[in-house]
C-alpha positions, 0 to 999 in steps of 0.5 A: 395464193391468188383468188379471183372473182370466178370470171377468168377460170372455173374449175375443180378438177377431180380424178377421171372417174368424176369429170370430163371434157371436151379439151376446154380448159375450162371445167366445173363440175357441180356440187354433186360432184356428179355431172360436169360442165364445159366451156363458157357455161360454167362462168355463169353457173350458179354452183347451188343451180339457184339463179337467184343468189348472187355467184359464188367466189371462186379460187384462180386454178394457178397455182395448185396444190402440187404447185404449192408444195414443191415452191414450199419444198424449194424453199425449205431445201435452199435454206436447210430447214427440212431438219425442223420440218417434222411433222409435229413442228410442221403442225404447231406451227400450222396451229400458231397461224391459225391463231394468227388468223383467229386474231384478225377475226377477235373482237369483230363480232359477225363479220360479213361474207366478203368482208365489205367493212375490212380495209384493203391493209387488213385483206391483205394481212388475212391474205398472208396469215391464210397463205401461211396456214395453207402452206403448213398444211400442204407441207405437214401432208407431203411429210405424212404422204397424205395425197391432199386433192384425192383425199378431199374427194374421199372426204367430200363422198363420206361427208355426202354419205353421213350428210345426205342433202335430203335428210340435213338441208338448213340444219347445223346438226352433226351427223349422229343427232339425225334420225332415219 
């Protein structure tokens, strides 16, 4: 999956409830998930609305989820292995790459957003490992009918309803240790 620095593309797109467009391929919507952007702005945008912070990394929009699942379901079809892709075999091994990934990270202590202090070889392993994660967990919901995008979106509202900004900013505590 390719990621970019955020100036080709922006864009989440969410379902039609939540976001509209003036035909623009470019669309953002903010972290509220309530108002939405069009056009150039969105490039320059800080997604926190604070001009002060440096802008966010952004994923490229090509390819997408779906994308994503059929090249993996092309490539499971052309060599038969749908017979092994059930969906505990799927997670094992989605959890074996993790700890491929968790490898990468053992020993480092703290490791910087960016990873200033990893070489391009060591990037491009955490790549793979990242990639190989992502494809497990995109093959493990189609085996399961988990509708991936629209699932994220009810996630994220739940998580804002047990997590209002208001009641949790600057804290790591979990959702039951607030009071009202």
């Amino acid at each position: 999956m390719m990621a970019t620095n955020g100036k080709d593309d922006c864009g989440v797109k969410c379902d039609a409830s939540s976001v509209s467009s003036n035909g623009s391929n470019d669309t953002f919507v903010d972290t509220s998930y309530s108002r939405v952007e069009t056009g150039p702005a969105c490039h320059s945008k800080q997604l926190n609305g604070d001009s002060g912070r440096a802008e966010r990394f952004r994923f490229s929009s090509q390819p997408t989820v779906e994308d994503i699942r059929r090249m993996q379901a092309e490539f499971t079809d052309e060599r038969d292995w749908n017979q092994f892709h059930q969906p505990r075999n799927l997670l094992l091994a989605m959890v074996g790459e993790v700890g491929e990934v968790a490898e990468l990270f053992q020993w480092r202590g703290e490791v910087a957003e960016g990873l200033p202090d990893w070489t391009d070889s060591e990037r491009e392993h955490l790549a793979h490992e990242l990639s190989d994660v992502l494809i497990y967990l995109v093959e493990l919901a189609e085996k399961c009918r988990v509708d991936l995008p629209q699932a994220v979106i009810r996630k994220m509202a739940l998580n804002r309803l047990k997590y209002p900004a208001s009641k949790v900013h600057g804290s790591s505590k979990k959702y039951t240790e607030y009071k009202d």
